[in-house]
Backbone as CSV, one residue per row, in Angstrom:
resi,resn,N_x,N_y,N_z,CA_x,CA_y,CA_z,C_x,C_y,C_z
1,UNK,-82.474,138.595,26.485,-83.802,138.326,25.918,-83.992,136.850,25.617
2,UNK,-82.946,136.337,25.037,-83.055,134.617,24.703,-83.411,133.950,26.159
3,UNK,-82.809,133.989,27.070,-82.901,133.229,28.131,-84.360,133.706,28.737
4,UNK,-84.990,134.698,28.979,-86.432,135.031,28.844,-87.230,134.205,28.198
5,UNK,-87.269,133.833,27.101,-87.689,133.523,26.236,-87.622,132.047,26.089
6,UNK,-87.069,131.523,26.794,-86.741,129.955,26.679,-87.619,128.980,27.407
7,UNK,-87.911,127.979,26.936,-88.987,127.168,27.325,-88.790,126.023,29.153
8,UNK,-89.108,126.000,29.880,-88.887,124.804,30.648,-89.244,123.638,30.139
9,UNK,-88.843,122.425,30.615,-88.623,121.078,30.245,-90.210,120.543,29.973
10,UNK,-91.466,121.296,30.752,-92.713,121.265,30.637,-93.084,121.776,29.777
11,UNK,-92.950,123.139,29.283,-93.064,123.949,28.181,-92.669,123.533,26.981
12,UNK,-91.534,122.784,26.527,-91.412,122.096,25.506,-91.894,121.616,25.175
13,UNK,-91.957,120.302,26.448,-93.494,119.076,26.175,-94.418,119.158,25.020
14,UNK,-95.194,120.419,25.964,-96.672,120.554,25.801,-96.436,122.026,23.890
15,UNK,-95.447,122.322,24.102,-95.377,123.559,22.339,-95.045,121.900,21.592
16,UNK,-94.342,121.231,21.610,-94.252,120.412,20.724,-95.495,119.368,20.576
17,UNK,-96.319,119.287,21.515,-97.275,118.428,21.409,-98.850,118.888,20.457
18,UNK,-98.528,120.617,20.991,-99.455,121.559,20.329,-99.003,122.187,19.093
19,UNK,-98.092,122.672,18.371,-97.327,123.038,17.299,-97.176,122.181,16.610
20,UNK,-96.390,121.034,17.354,-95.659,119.935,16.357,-94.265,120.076,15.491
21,UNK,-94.748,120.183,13.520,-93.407,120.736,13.211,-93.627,122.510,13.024
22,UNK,-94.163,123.067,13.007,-94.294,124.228,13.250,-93.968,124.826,14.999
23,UNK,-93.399,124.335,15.448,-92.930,125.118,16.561,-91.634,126.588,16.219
24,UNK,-91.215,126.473,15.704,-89.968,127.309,14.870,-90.877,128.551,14.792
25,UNK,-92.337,128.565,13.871,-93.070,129.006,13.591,-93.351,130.223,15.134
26,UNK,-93.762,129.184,16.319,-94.207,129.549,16.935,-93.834,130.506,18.157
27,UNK,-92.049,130.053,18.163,-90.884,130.293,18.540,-90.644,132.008,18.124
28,UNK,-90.570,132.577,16.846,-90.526,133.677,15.471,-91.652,134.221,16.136
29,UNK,-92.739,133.847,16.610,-93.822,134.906,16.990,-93.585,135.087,18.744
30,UNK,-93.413,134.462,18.995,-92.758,135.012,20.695,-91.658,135.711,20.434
31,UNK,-90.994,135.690,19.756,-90.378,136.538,19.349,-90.505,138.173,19.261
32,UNK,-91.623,138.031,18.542,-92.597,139.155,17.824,-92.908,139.844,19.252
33,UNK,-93.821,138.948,20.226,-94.047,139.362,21.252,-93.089,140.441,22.310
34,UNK,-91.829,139.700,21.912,-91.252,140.112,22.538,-90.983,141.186,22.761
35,UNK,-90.439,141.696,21.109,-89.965,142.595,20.830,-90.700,143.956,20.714
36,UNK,-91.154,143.641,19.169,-92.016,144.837,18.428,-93.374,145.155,19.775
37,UNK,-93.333,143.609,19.726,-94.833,143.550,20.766,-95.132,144.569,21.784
38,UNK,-93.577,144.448,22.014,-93.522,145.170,23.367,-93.671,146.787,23.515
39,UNK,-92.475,146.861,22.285,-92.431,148.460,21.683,-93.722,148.950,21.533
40,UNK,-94.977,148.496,20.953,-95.580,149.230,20.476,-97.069,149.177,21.165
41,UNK,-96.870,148.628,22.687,-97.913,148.730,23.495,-98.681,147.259,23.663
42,UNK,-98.910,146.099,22.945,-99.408,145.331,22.812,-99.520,144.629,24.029
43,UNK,-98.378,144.470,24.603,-98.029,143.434,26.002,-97.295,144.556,26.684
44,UNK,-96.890,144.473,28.262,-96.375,144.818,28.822,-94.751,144.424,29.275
45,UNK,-93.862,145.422,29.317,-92.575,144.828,29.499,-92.418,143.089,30.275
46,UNK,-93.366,143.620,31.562,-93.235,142.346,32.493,-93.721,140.719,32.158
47,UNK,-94.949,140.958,31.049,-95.127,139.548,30.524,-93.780,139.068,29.774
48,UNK,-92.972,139.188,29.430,-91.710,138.776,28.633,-91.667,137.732,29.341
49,UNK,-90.972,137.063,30.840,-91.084,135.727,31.039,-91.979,134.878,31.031
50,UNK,-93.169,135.524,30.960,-94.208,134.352,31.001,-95.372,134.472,29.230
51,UNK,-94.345,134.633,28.321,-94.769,134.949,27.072,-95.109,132.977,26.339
52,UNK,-94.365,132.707,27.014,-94.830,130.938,26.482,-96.434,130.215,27.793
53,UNK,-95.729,130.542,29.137,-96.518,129.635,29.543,-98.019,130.838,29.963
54,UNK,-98.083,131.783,29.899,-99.338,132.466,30.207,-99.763,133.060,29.082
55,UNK,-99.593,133.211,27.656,-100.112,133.735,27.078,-100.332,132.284,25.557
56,UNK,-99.283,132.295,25.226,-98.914,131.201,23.834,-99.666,130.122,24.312
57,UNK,-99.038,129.345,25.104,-99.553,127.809,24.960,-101.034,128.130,25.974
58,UNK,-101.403,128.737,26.595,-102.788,129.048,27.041,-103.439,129.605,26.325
59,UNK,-102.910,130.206,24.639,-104.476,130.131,24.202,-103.907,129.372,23.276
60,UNK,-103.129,128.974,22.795,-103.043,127.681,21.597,-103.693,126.060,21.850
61,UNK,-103.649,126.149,23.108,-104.195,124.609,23.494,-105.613,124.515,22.855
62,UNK,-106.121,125.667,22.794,-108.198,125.491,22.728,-107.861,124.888,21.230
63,UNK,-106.783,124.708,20.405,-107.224,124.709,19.351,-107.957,122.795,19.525
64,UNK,-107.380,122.019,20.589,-108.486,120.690,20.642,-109.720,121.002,20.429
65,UNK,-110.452,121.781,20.475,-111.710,121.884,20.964,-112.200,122.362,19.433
66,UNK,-111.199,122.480,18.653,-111.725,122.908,16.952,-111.818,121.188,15.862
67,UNK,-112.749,121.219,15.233,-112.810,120.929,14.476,-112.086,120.984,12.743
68,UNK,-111.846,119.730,12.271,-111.419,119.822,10.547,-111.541,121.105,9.881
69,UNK,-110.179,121.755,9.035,-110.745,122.982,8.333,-112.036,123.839,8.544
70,UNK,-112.165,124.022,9.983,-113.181,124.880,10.269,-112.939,126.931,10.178
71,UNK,-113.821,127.530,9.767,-113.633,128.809,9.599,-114.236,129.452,10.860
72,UNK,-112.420,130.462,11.390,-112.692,130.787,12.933,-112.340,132.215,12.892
73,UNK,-113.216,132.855,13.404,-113.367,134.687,13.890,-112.685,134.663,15.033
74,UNK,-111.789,135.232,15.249,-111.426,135.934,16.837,-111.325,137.450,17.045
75,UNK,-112.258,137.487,17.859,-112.291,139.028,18.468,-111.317,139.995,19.355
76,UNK,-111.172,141.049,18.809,-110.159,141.964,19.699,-108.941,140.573,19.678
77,UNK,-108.315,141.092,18.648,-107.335,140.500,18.055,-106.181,140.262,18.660
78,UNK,-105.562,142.009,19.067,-104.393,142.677,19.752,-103.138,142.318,19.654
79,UNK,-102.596,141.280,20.191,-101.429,140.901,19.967,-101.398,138.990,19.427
80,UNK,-102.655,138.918,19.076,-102.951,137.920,18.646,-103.097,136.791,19.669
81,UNK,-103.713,137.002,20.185,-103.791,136.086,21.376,-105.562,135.456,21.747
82,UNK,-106.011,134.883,21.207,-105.401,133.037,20.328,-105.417,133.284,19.008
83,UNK,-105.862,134.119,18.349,-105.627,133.821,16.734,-104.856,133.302,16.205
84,UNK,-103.109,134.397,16.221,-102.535,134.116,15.923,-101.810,132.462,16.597
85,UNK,-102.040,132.103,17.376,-101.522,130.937,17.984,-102.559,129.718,17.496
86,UNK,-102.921,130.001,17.446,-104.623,128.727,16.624,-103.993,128.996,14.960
87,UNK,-103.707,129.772,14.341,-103.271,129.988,13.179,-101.967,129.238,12.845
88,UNK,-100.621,128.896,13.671,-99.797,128.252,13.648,-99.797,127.355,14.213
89,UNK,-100.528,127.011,15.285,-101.119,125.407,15.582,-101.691,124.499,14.663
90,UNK,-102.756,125.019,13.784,-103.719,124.272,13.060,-104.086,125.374,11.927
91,UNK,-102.548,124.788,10.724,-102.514,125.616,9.485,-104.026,125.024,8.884
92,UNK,-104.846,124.248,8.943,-106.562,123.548,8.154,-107.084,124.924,8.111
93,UNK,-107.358,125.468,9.867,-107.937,126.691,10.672,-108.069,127.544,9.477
94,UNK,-108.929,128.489,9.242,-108.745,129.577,8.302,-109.521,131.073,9.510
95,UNK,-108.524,131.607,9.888,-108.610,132.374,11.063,-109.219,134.267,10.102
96,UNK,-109.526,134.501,10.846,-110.495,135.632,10.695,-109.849,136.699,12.045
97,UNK,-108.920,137.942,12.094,-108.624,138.676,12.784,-109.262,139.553,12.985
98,UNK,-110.265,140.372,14.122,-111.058,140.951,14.112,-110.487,142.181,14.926
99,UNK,-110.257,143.183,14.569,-109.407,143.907,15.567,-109.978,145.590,15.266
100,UNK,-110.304,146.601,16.309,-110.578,147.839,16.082,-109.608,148.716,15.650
101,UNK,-108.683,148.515,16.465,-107.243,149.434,16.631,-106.257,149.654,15.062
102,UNK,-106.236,150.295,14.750,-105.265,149.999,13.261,-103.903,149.757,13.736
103,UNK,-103.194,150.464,14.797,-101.812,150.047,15.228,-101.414,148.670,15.224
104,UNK,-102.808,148.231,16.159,-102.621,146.608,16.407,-102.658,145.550,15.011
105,UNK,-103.855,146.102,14.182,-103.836,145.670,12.768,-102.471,145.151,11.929
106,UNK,-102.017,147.038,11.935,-100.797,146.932,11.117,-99.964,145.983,12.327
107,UNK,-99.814,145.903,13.111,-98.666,144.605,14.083,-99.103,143.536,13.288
108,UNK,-99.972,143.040,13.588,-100.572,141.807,13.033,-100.320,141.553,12.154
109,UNK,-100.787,142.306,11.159,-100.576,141.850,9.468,-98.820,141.750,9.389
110,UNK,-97.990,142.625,10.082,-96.361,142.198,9.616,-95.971,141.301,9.888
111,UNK,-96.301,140.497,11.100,-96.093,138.843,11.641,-96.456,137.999,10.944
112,UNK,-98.190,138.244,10.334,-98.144,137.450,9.696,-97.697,137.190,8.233
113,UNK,-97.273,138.524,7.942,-96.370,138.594,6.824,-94.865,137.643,7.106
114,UNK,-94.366,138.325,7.976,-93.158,137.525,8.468,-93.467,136.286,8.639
115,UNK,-93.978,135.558,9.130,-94.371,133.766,9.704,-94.601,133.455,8.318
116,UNK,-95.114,134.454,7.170,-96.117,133.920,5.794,-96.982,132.804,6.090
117,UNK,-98.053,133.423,7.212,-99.201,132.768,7.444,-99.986,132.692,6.551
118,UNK,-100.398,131.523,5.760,-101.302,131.575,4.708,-102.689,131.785,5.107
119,UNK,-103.458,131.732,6.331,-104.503,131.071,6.616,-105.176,131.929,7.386
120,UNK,-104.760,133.266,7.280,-105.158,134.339,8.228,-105.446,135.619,7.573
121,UNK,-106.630,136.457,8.016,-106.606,137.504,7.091,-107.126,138.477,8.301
122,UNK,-106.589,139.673,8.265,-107.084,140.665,9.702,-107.656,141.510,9.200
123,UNK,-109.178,142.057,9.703,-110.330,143.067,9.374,-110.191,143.431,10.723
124,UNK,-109.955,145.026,10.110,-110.299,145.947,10.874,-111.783,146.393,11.269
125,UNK,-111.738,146.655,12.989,-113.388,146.889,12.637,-114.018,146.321,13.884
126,UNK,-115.246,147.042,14.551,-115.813,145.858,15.700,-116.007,144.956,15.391
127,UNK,-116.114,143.836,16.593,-117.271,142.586,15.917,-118.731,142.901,15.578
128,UNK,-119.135,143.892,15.991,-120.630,143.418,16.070,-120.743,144.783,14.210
129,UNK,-119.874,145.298,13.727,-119.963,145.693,12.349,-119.264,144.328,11.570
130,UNK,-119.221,143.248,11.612,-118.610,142.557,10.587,-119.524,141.147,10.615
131,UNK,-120.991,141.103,11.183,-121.635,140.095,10.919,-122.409,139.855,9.582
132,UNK,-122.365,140.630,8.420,-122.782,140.890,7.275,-121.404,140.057,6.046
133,UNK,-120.179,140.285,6.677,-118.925,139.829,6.581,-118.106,138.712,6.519
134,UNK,-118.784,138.009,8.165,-118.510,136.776,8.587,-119.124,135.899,9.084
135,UNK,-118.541,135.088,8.264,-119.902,133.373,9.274,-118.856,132.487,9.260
136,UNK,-119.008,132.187,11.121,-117.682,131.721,11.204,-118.713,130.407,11.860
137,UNK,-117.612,128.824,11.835,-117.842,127.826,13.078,-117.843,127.913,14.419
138,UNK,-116.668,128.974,14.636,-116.201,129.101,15.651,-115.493,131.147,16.085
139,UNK,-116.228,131.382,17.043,-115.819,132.525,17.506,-114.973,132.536,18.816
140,UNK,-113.978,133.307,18.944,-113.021,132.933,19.757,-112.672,134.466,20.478
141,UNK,-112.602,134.547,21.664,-112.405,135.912,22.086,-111.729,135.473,23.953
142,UNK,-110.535,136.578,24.151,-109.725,136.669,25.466,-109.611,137.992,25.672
143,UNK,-109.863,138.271,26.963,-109.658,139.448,28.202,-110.212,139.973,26.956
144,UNK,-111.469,140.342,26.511,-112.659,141.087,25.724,-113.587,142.134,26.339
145,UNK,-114.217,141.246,26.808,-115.232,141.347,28.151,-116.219,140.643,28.964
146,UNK,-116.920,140.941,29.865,-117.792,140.240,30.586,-118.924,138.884,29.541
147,UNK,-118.892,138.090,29.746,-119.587,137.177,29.022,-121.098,137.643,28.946
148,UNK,-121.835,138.251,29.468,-122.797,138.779,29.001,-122.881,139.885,28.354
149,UNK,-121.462,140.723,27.699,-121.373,141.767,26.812,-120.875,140.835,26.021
150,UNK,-119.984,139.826,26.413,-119.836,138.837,24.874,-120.116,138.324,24.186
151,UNK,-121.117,138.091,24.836,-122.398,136.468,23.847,-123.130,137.989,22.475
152,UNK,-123.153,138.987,23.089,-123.663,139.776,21.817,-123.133,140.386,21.261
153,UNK,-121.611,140.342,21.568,-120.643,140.451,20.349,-120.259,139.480,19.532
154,UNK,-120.206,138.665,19.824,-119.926,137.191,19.284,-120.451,135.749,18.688
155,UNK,-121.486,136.055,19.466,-122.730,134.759,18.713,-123.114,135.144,17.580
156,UNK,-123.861,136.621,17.047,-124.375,136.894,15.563,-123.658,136.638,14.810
157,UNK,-122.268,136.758,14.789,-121.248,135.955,13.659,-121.547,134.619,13.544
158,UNK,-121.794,134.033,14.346,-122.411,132.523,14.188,-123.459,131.860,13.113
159,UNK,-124.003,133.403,13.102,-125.332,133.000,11.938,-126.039,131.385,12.112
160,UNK,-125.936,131.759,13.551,-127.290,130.464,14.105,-126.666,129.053,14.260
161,UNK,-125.384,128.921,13.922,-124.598,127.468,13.899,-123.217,127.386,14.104
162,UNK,-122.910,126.613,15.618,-121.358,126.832,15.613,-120.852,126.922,17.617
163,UNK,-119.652,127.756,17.192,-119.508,127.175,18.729,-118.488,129.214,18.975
164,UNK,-119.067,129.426,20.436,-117.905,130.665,20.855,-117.143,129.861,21.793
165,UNK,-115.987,130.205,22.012,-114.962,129.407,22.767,-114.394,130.528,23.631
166,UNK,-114.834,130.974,24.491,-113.691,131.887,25.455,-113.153,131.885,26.295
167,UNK,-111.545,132.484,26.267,-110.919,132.124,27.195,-111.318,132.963,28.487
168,UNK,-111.178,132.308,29.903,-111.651,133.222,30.445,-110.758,132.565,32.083
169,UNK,-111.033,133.197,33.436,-110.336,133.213,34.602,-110.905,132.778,34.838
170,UNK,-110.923,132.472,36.847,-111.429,132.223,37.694,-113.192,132.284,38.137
171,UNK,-113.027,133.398,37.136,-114.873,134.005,37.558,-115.656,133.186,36.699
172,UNK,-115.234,132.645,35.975,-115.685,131.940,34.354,-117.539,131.827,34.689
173,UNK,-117.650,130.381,35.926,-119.057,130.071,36.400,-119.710,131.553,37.006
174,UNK,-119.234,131.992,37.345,-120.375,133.453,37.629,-120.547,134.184,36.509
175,UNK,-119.556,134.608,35.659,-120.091,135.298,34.352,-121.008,134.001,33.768
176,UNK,-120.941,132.757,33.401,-122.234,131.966,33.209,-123.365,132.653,33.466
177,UNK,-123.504,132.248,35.052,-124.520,132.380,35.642,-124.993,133.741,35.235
178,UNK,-124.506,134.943,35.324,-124.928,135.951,34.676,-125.561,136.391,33.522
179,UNK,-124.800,135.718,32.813,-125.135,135.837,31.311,-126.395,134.987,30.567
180,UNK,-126.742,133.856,31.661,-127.386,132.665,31.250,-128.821,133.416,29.834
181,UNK,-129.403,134.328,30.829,-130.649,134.551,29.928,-129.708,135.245,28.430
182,UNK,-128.980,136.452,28.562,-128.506,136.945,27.379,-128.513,135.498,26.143
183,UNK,-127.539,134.537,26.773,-126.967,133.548,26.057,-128.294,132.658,25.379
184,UNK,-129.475,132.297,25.793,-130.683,131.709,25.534,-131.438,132.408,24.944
185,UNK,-131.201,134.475,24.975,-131.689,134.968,23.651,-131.241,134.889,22.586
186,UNK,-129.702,134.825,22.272,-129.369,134.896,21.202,-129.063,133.445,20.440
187,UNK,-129.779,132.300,21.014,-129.747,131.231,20.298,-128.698,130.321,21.315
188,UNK,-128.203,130.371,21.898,-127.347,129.140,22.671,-127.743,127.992,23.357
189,UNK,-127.820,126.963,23.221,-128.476,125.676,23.223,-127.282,125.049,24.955
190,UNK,-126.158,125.244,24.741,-125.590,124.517,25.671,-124.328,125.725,25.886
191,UNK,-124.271,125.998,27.582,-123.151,126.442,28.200,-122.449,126.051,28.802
192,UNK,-121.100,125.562,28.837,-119.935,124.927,29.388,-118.983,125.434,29.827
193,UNK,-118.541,125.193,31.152,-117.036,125.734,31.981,-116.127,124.497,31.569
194,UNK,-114.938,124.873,30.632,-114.073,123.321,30.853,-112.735,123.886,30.813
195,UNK,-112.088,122.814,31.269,-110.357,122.995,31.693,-110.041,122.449,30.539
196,UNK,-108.953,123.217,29.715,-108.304,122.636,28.851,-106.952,122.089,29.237
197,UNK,-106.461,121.397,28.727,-104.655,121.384,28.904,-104.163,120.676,30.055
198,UNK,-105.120,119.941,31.025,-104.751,119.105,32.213,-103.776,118.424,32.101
199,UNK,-103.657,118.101,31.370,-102.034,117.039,31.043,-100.375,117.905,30.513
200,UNK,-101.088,118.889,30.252,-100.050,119.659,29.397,-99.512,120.793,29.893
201,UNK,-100.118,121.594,30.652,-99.784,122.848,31.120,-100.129,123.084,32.521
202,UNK,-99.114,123.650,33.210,-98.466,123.824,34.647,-100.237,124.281,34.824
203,UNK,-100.133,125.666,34.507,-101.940,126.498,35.079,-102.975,125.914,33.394
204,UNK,-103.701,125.300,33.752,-104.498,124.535,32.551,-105.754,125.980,31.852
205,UNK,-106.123,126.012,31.002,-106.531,127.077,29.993,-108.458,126.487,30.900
206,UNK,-108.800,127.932,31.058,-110.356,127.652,31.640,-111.105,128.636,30.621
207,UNK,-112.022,127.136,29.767,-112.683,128.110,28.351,-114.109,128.008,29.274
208,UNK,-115.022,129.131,28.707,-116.461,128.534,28.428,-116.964,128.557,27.107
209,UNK,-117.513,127.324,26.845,-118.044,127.113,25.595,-119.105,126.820,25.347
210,UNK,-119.826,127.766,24.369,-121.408,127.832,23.960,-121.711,127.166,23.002
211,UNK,-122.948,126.948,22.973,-122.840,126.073,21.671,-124.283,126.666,20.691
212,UNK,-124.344,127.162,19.531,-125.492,128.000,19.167,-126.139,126.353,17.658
213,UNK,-127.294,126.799,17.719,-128.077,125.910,17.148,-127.939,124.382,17.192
């Protein structure tokens, strides 16, 4: 399992450049992944080698794209993927776990018990029941769904000001294009395809980012 688990000479790089002194931190939750993660449905046996460079440091990088002590929602929580990694990247972050599943919940909450993440608190529950709840800067959501089922899960938490950040594949500019009108009803001023991580990571993180009021 250790040798699984071990970083290449690139992978170091770029966790120490994104972590910093909290890499140890970050190290203890791949861990998590590994293990419990695995046991209890979250990830699949086969992601285990690629638990740093396809999952961790591809969604921890977006945390550039955050702002000072900003308050951030992430949707469909699961195995924490970016929450929890935006949460030990950028302890300022005050992260918001949004998750349906109680299994996944209770995972969550023991990691972050274990890590003693101060800066994280997980609600059970859809997104679109917790806009009465939360008003976040920033909404954050991966492998969710189609960006035009997302913008209306995710923007009303916005409460009219702020930014959704999602991670997303190859299709990124066609779900745009799809979604364009949804995204201009519910208040979105500017839509963006951008590469994160060009310098840092082997396959670079492809967000689109909205921008509401």
């Amino acid at each position: 399992m250790d040798q699984d688990l071990s970083l290449t000479a690139e992978e170091v790089v770029a966790a120490e450049r994104i972590f910093g002194d909290r890499l140890e931190l970050a190290k203890r939750y791949v861990e998590h992944l590994a293990t419990s993660g695995i046991e209890r449905g979250l990830l699949g046996p086969r992601e285990v080698p690629r638990l740093w460079s396809r999952h961790v440091l591809n969604c921890a990088v977006i945390e550039s794209l955050m702002g000072q002590d900003a308050e951030v929602a992430d949707i469909g929580s699961g195995a924490g993927l970016p929450g929890l990694c935006l949460a030990i990247a950028r302890p300022d972050l005050k992260l918001t776990l949004i998750e349906p599943l109680e299994r996944r919940c209770i995972w969550l909450s023991e990691v972050i018990d274990d890590l003693e993440l101060q800066n994280v608190t997980v609600m059970r529950g859809r997104a679109e029941q917790m806009v009465d709840v939360v008003n976040a800067d920033y909404v954050t959501a991966r492998a969710v769904s189609a960006l035009s089922n997302l913008a209306g899960l995710t923007i009303p938490l916005l409460h009219g000001n702020g930014e959704l950040i999602a991670i997303k594949g190859r299709s990124a500019a066609e779900e745009v294009t799809k979604a364009a009108k949804v995204i201009r009803k519910l208040g979105g001023t500017a839509t963006e395809v951008l590469t994160i991580g060009e310098q840092l990571l082997e396959d670079p993180t492809t967000v689109v980012r909205i921008k509401v009021g």
